[in-house]
C-alpha positions in Angstrom: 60.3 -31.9 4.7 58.3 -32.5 1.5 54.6 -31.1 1.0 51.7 -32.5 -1.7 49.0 -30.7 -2.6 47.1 -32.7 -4.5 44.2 -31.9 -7.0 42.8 -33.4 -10.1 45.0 -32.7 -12.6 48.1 -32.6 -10.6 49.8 -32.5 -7.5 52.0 -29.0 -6.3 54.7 -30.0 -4.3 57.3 -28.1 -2.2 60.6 -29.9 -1.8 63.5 -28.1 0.1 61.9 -24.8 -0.3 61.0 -25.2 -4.0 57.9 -25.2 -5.2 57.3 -27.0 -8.3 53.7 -28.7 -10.0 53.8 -32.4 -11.2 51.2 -32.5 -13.8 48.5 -35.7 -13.9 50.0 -37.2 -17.3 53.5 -37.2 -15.7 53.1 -38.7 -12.7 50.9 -41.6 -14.8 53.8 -42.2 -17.4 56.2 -42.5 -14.4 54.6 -45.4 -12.4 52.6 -47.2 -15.3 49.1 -46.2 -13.9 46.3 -43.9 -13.7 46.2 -40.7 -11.6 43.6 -42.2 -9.1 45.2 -45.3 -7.9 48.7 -44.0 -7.6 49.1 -43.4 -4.0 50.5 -40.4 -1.7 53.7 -42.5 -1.1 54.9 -43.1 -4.8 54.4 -39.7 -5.9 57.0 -38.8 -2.6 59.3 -41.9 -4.1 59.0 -39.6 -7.1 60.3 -36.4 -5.7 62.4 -37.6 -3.2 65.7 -40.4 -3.0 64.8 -42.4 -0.3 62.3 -40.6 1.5 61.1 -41.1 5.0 57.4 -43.0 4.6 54.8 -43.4 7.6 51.1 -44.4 8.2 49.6 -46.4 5.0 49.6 -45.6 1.8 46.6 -43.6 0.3 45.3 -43.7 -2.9 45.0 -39.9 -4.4 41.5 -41.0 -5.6 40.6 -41.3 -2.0 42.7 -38.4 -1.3 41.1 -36.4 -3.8 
């Protein structure tokens, strides 16, 4: 199971029992736009293959 933290400069995740930080800019320059209206469910499509999605997709400016 994957875990987000997220805050507003960057989200901590823990993916198979590592822990790593994906940092505001990064996630931005990966799906073409800003931090707040990238939601919860890219930012897993980031970290993980094909990963296992439920419930709606929020916004990390809502979630923040």
């Amino acid at each position: 199971m994957t875990t987000l933290s997220f805050e507003d400069d960057g989200v901590d995740v823990v993916y198979e029992g590592t822990e790593f930080r994906m940092e505001r800019e990064l996630i931005e320059d990966a799906t073409g736009k800003t931090y707040h209206d990238v939601t919860d469910h890219e930012v897993l499509k980031l970290v993980e293959k094909n990963p296992a999605l439920s419930g709606e997709p929020k916004r990390i400016g809502d979630i923040i």
